[in-house]
N, C-alpha and C positions, 0 to 999 in steps of 0.2 A: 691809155694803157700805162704812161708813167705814174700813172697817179693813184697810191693805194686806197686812197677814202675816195675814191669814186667806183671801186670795185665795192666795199666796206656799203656805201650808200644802194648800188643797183640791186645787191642783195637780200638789204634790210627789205629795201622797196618788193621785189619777190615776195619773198618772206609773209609780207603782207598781203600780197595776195595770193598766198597759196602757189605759187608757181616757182617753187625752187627746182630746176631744172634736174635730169637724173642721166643727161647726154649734153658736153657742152661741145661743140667741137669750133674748136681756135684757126682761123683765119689768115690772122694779121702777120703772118712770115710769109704769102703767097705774093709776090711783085714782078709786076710787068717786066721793068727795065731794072738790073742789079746796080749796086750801091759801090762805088767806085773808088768813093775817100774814104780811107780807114778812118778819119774822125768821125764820120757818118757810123760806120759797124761798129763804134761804141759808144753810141747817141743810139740814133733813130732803131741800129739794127739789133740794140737789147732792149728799147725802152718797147717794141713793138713785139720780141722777143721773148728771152730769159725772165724783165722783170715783170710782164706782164702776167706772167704764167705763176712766177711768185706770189706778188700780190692778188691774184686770184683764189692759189691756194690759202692763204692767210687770212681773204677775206670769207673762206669756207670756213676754216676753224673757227673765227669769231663768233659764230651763228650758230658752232656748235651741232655744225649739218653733219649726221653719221647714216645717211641714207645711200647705197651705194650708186657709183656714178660713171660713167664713161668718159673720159677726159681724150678727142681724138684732137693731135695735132699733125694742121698741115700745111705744108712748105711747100716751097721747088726751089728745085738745084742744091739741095742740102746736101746728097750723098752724089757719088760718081758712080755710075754704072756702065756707059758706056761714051761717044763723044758727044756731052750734050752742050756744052757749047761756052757754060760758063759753073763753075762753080762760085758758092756764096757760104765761105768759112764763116763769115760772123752768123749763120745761123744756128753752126753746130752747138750753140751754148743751151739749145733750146734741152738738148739730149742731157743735161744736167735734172731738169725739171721733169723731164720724163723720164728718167729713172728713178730720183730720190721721191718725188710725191707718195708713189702707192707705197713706198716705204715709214714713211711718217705720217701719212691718213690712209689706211688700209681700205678703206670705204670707195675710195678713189682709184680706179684703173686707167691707166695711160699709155697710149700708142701715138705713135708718129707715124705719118702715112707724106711723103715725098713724091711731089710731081713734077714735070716739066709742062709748063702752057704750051697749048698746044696752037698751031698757026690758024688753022681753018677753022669756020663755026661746025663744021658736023665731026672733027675731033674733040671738040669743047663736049657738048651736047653726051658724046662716047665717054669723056671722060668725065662727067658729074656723073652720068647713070652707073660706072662702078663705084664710083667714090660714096653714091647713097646707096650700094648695096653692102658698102665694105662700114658702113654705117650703121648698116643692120644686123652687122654680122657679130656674134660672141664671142669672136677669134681672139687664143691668149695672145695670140703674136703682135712683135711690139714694136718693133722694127719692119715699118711693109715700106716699099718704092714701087711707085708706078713707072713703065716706062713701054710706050705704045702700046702693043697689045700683052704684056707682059706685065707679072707681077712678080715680084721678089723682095724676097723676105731674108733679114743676112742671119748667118751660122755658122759655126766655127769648124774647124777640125787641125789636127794636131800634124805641124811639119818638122821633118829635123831638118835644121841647120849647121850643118859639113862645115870644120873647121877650113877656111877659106884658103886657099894657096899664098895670094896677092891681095893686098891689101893699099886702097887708095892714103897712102899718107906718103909724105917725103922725108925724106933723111934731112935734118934741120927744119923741117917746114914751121910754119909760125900755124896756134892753132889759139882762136880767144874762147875761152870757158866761162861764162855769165854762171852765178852760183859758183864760181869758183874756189872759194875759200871753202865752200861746203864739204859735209865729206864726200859726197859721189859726186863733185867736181877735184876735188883734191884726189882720189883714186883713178879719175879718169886721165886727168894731167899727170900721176906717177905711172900711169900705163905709158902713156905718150912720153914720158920721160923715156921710161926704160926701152921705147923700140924704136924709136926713130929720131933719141936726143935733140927732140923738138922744143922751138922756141915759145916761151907759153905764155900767154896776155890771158889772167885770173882777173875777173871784175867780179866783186860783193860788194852788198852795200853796206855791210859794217863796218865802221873806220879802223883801218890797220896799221903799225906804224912803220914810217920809212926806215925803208934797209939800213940807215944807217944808227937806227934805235934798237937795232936786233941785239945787239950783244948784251947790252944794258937791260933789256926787256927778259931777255935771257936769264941774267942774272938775280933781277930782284922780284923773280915770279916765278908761283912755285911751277915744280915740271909738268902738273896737271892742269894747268890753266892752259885754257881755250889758245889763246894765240902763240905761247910756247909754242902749241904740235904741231900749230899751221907754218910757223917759223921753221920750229926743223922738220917738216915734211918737204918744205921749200925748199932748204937748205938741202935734204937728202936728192931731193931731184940735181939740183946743180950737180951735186958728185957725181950724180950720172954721167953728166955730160949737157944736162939741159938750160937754157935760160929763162930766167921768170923773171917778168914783167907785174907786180902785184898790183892792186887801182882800187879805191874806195869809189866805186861809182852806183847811181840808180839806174839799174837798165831800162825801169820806165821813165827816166829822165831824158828827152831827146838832144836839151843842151850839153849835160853832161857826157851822154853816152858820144857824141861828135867828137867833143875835146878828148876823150880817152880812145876812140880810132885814128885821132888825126896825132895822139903821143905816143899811138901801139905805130902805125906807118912811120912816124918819124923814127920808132927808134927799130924795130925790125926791119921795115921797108916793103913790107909784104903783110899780106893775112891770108892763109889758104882752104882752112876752115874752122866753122864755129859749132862747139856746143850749149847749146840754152839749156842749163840745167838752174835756173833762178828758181825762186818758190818760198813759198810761205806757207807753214801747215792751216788748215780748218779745220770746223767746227761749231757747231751750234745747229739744234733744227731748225727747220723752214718757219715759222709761227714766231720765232724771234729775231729772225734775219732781217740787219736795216741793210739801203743801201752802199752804207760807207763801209758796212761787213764785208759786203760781196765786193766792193770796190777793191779792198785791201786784196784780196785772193785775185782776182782779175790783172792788180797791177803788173807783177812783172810777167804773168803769164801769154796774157791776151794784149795790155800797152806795151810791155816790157817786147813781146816777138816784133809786133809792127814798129816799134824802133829800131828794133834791131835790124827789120828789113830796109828800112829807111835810110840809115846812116850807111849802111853795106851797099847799099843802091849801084853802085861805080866801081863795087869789086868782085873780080868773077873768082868765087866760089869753087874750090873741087865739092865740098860739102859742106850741109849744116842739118845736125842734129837735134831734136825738139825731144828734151826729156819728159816728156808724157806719164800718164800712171793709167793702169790696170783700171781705177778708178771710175774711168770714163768708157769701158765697155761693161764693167760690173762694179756699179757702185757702193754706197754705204750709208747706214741713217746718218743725218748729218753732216755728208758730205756735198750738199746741192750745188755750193758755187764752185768747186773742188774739182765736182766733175763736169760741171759745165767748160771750165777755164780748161782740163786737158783735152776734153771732146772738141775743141776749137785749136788746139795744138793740131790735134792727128788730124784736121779737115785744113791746115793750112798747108802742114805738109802735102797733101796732095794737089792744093791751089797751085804751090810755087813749082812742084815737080813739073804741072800741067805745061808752068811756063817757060822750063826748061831749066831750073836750079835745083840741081840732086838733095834733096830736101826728106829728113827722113824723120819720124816719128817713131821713139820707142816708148811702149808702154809696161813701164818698170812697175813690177811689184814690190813692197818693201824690200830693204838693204838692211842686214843685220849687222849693227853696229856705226852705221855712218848711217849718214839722210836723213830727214825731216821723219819719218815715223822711228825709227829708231831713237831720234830726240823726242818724241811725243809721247815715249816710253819709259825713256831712262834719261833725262838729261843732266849733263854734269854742271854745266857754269853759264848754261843761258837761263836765265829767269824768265824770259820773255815765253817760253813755250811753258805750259803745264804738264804736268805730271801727274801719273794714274795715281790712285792711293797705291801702296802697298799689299794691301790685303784686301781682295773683294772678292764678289761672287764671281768673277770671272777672269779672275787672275791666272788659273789655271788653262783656259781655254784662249789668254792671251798668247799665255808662253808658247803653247803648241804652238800659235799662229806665225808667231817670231822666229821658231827653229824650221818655218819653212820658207823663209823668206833670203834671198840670196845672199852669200858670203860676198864681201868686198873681191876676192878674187874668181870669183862664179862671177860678177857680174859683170866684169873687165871684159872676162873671154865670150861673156854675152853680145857684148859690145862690138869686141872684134870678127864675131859672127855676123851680126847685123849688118857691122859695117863694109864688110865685101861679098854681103847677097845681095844686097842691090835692092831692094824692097823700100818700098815708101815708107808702109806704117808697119 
């Protein structure tokens, strides 16, 4: 399943005999006993996962197959429905690949279908006989779970969320923001600035310089450079009343990320809660996605969280927040690994809830004027991200998309919603 020229060879081999399949249905996420070391769920439990389902796709285009197909993928313990006994978060990347395929080979329709193994041979027997009827079925639904005699398919519908009375934060409390330096980490820490003149540990991994190069940096840069605003954004927080702690670290660094808990405890003496707001924008279809693509996108999201649970291991938590995207319930061409890596945020969050750590997933849609799509649009001083042309065919149907996407201060009080309803994802 790791291996893309052995999907590339099974197919040719097909091909030649007339036997290019027009139902495939995928297997290899269904296990007995769950995977335990997170080094394991990002080995065994993508290479059997996420990238197998990739290089399948890729080995379809090659061939140039436009004959339409059934793509059913099936798991257990993917989704939580009710207590089944173990969830298994590093599957959820697979929901990346079934959402973005039938959007970049339209030929191709994809469903996930979720079970639990069942203990006895005549619930086994019970459940292949639905699983080869839901096989034969032309159903659009995309999202099915089995679970005993029940079947369930998810769906949304629209809740409001009541500005909260009480709010889990402390007056001084110490809060570490991964993506910190970003702008929906820098808005989140001038929130927390402004309410509860909290002490704030910012970890990015672009190098910053020390506080004591602030003034000088100040000085001989113009006021529209990047690290200028983060300097007095910084600075404006302390007038509040807050303290910041800034840190050049890689969240999926586990050596690094130790030494920058063990200099946030030494120097605040506390950590009470964290937000993972890290991330890297994507981009590119499936058909040209290598490994080390998808790798870059997965780092701080998917290595980047399970460091972060790692090093936290010995500190108990009021909360931690998993900045998520939209993404991963409705995705976008192009965005495969994108949505894989947040659909594996919102299924951690409910691992760790499961375990008893207030663990919460938001699925943020664009931030106009900060965050990573905001830069993927208009950016001023990072070259590393790309920028649209200026005039194209859908320049106009961008803008629309940008004026509905939330105000830096819409999205605080989103925040402070979320954050005293008590809700997982």
């Amino acid at each position: 399943p790791q291996q893309g020229d052995d999907f590339d060879r099974l197919l040719v081999e097909l091909e030649a005999l007339q036997l290019i399949p027009n139902q495939i249905v995928h297997c290899w996420s269904v296990r007995e006993t769950p995977i335990t070391e997170y080094s394991l769920w990002l080995e065994e439990g993508q290479n059997k996962g996420f990238y197998s389902l990739l290089y399948l796709a890729q080995a379809l285009g090659r061939i140039n197959f436009t004959d339409d197909c059934q793509l059913t993928v099936i798991s257990n313990n993917m989704w939580e429905i009710a207590s089944e006994g173990y969830l298994a978060p590093e599957k959820a990347t697979l929901w990346g690949a079934i959402n973005v395929i039938p959007l970049e080979y339209p030929n191709i329709n994809c469903r996930s279908i979720d079970i639990v193994l069942p203990c006895v041979t005549w619930q086994t027997a019970k459940l292949i006989e639905k699983l080869l009827k839901e096989l034969q079925n032309d159903s659009e639904e995309r999202e099915i779970v089995y679970r005993g005699n029940y079947r369930w398919v998810r769906s949304f519908e629209s809740v409001p969320l009541e500005t909260p009375t009480t709010l889990p934060l402390k007056q001084g409390g110490v809060y570490l923001i991964t993506g910190g330096m970003g702008g929906i980490g820098l808005s989140l820490a001038e929130y927390l600035a402004k309410t509860v003149q909290a002490k704030l540990i910012l970890i990015g991994r672009s190098n910053f310089p020390a506080r004591g190069e602030w003034e000088e940096w100040l000085l001989t840069h113009h006021e529209e450079d990047v690290t200028c605003r983060k300097i007095q954004k910084i600075q404006a927080m302390e007038a509040l009343g807050a303290e910041v702690l800034a840190m050049a670290v890689d969240v999926a660094n586990e050596e690094q990320m130790h030494k920058a808990i063990a200099n946030s405890l030494t120097h605040f003496g506390a950590i009470h809660g964290v937000i993972h707001s890290a991330g890297v924008p994507a981009g590119g279809i499936i058909q040209h996605k290598t490994r080390a693509m998808v790798e870059e996108i997965f780092a701080p999201k998917i290595k980047g969280t399970l460091v972060l649970d790692r090093v936290l291991q010995d500190i108990r938590l009021d909360w931690m927040v998993l900045c998520s995207s939209l993404n991963s319930v409705k995705s976008a061409f192009g965005q495969v690994d994108y949505c894989a890596a947040n659909a594996f945020l919102d299924a951690f969050a409910h691992y760790k809830s499961n375990q008893g750590t207030n663990t919460i997933a938001i699925n943020w849609d664009g931030w106009q004027e900060v965050g990573m799509a905001a830069q993927a649009v208009s950016p001023k001083d990072d070259s590393s991200i790309v920028n649209f042309p200026k005039k194209n065919s859908f320049e106009g149907g961008l803008q629309k998309t940008i004026q509905k996407w939330l105000l830096p201060r819409e999205g605080v009080d989103v925040f402070s919603r979320i954050l005293g309803y008590g809700l997982t994802q």
